[in-house]
N, C-alpha and C positions, 0 to 999 in steps of 0.2 A: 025429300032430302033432309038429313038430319041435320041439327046445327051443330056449327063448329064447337068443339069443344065437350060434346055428348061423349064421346068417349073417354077420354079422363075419366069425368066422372063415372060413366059403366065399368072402370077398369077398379076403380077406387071402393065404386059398391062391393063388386064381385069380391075384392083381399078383405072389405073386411067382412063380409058376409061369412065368406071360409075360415076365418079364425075367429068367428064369434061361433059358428055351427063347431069348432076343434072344440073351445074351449065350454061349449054346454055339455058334448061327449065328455072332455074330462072330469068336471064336476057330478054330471051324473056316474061315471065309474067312481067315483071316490066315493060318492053314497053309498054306493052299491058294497063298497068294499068296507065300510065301520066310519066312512068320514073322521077321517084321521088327519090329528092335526098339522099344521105346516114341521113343528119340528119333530115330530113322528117320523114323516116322511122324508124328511135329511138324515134321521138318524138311520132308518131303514135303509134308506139307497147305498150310506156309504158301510153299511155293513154288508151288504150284497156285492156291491161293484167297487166297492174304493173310492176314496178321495178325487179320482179320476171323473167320476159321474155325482158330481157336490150336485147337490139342488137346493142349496141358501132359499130363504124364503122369497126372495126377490125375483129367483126364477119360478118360481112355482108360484106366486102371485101374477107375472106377468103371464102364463101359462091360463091360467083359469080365470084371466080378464079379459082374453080376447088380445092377447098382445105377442108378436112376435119372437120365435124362441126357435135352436139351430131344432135340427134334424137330432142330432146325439142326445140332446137335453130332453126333446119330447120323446124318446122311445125310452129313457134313463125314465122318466115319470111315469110313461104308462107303464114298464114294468113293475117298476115301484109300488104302483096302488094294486098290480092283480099279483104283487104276492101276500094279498091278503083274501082270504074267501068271503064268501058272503056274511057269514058272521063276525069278520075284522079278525077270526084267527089267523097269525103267521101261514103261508105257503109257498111251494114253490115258483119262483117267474117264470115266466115263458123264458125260451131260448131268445135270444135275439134273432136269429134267423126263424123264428114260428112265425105260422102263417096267420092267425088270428093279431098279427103287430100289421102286416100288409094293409089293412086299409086304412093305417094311420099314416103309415110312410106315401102313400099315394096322396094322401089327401095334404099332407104338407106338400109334396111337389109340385103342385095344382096351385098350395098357397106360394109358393117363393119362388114361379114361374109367372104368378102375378103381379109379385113385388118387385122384378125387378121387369117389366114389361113397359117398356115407352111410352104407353097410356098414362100407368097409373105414375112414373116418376117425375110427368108434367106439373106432378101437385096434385093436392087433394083440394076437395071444394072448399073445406075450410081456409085452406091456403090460397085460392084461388077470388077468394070472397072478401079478404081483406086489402082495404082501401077501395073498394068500389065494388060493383055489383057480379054475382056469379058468371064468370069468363072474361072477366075485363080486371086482370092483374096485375095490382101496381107495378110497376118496375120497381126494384130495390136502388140505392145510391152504387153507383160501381165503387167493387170490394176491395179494390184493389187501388182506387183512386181513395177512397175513406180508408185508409189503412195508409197512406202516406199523408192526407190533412191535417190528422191528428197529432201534431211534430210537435205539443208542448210535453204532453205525458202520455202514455202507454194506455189506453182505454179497451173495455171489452172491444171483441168483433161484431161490427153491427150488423144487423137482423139481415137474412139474407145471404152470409157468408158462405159458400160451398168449401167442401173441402173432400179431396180424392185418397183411398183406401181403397184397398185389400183383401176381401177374404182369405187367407193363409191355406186354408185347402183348398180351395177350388180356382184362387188366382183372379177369383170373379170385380171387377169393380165397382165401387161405387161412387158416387159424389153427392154427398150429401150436408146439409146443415146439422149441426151437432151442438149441441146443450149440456151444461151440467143439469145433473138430477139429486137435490140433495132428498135425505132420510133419517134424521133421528131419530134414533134409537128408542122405540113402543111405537113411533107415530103414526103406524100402520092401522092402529085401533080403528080408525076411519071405516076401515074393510066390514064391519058389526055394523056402520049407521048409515044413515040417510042426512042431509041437512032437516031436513025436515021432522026428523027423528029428535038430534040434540042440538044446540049453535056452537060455535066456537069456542066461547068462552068456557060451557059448561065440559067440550070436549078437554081443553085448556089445563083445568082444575083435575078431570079425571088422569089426565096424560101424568100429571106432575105429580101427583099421590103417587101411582104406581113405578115412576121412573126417578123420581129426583137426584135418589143417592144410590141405585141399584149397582153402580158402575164402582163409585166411589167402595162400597162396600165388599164387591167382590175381588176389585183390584185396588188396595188403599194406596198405592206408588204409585199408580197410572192415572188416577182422575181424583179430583179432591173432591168433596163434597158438594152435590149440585151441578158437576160439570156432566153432561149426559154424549154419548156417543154420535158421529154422522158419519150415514154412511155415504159411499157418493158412487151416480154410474153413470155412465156416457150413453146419451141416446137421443133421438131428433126433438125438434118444437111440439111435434105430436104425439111424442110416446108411443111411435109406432115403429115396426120394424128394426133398428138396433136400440138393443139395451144389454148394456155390460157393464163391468167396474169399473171406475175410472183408474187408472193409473196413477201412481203417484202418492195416492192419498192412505191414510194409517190401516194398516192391516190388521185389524181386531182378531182379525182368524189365527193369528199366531202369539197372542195371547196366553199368560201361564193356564192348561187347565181347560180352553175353551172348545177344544176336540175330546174330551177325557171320556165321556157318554160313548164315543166310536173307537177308546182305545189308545187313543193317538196322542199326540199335537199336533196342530196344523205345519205341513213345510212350506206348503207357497199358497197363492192367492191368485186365483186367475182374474184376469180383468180384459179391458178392452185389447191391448196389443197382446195379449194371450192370443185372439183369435183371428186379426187384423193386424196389417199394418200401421207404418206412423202416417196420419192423415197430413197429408200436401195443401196448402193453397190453390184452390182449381183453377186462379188466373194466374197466381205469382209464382208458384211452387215453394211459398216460403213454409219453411215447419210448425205445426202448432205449437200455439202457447197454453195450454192448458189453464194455465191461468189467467187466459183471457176469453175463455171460452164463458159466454153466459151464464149465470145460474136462471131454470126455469120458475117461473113464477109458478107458488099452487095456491088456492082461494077455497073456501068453505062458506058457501052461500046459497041464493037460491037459482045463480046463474051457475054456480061451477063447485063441486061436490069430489074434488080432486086426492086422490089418500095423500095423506098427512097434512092436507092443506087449511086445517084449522092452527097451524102454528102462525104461520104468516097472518092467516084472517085475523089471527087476537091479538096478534103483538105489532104488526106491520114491518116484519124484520123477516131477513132472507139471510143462509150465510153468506160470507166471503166463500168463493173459489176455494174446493177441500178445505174449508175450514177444517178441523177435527173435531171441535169438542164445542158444545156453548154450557154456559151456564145458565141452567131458566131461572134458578133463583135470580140472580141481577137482571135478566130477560123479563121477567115477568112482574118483578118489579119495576122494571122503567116503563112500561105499560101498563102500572095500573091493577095488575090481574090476582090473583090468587098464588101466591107460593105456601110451601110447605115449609114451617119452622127449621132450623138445624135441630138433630138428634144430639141430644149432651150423653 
């Protein structure tokens, strides 16, 4: 007899097993095809498909990390990379309906018939493992009773909160924990190293050279000198399974100039209610706050190796809920660290 709880986990291996074997297929096609870089392939896509099939880096990072991405997005990508040959010359893409896209579209339906599968939405081991030993999971504080204790001031939602959505096409539900995920602008550089490779600090230094005033200098009314970009997306404690924009927060995409490469300007910005609805409280049905949704912690160490997570590691600072902008110069001065001079 198996013990209770083996499934979970079996259900938890199998999804990510399935979008770690997607996302070695897609790296190895992109070899194959000139290993082109992240904003190659956004500019490629929307010269092809339109604005309609964006692929920001963020999706095509999540893509090629093993991280979950719609049905639309991953055939927009694999077309993407085979309209280039083996040589990285421009060519034409498959049709979307071509039969060489078929064992991609099967093999996502295998992955997101796992993902929403009663085994695997028990929790994953990780989640299962915290506060006591694998199968034996704490209970959280009721979210619904902590959400009226807190009667002096408005405090994030504590750990454990569900909240019920949407899928838009498909009417599918969900009920899940949801996080802010912030991103300043270069911090991706992490995707090139290893901890083991550079530390924080040195990450730190390189981040701030190449970003400090990039902002400042392409748009002087929008960001002063030193203030650097965040981006923000909606998606679980695990970085698994939803990740999209978060709503609300500054739309850089529409920006004087920042589509000018595809022709355009940007008109709108897709984010999480783009694809979902508005998430409910799973006990109260009360509306989210966004702004009291968590920001996730990310760390640069030798336990946790998280992209962009040598900002936090160096400075012990996370933003505010859609912040927009920080400044690393006074950032990295009040910790200490390496800043870059003002430019006279």
């Amino acid at each position: 007899m198996s013990d209770v709880g083996s499934e979970p986990i079996k259900a938890e291996g199998q999804y990510q097993e399935r979008l770690e074997a997607q996302a070695s297929d897609l790296k190895r096609l992109r070899a194959e095809r000139g290993n082109k870089p992240y904003s190659a392939i956004e500019k490629r896509a929307a010269e092809l498909f339109g604005l309609e099939a964006a692929l920001p880096r963020s999706t095509q990072s999540a893509a090629f990390n093993g991280k979950f991405v719609g049905l639309d997005k991953l055939v927009w990508l694999v077309r993407t990379l085979m309209s280039w040959d083996e040589y990285g010359n421009t060519c034409q893409p498959p049709d979307y309906r071509e039969s060489s896209l078929g064992p991609w579209r099967a093999r996502w339906t295998d992955i997101a018939a796992l993902r929403s599968s009663p085994a695997k939405s028990s929790g994953s081991p990780s989640e299962r493992m915290q506060g006591g030993q694998l199968g034996q999971r704490s209970e959280p504080q009721s979210t619904s009773a902590s959400l009226s204790s807190r009667s002096e001031t408005a405090q994030p939602y504590p750990a454990g909160t569900k909240w019920q959505f949407s899928y838009r096409k498909t009417g599918f539900e969900f009920s899940e924990e949801l996080v802010l995920y912030a991103e300043p602008d270069g911090s991706t550089i992490t995707d090139e190293y290893i901890p083991s490779d550079i530390n924080a600090q040195a990450l730190w230094k390189m981040w701030v050279m190449q970003c400090v005033d990039s902002a400042h200098k392409r748009w002087p009314e929008l960001y002063r000198p030193g203030e650097v970009h965040i981006s923000w997306y909606v998606t679980r404690p695990d970085v698994l399974g939803v990740f999209e924009g978060a709503p609300h927060a500054r739309d850089w995409l529409s920006f004087p100039g920042m589509l000018n490469d595809f022709g355009q300007d940007a008109t709108r910005r897709e984010d999480f209610l783009t694809h979902y609805t508005d998430p409910v409280h799973a006990e109260t049905g009360e509306p989210l706050n966004w702004l009291r949704l968590p920001v996730l912690d990310r760390g640069w160490n030798s336990r946790r190796a998280d992209k962009g997570g040598f900002v936090q590691e160096a400075t012990g600072w996370k933003p505010s809920p859609l912040q927009s902008t920080v400044d690393v110069r006074l950032l990295g001065a009040a910790a200490g660290l390496y800043v870059p001079p003002i430019e006279m």
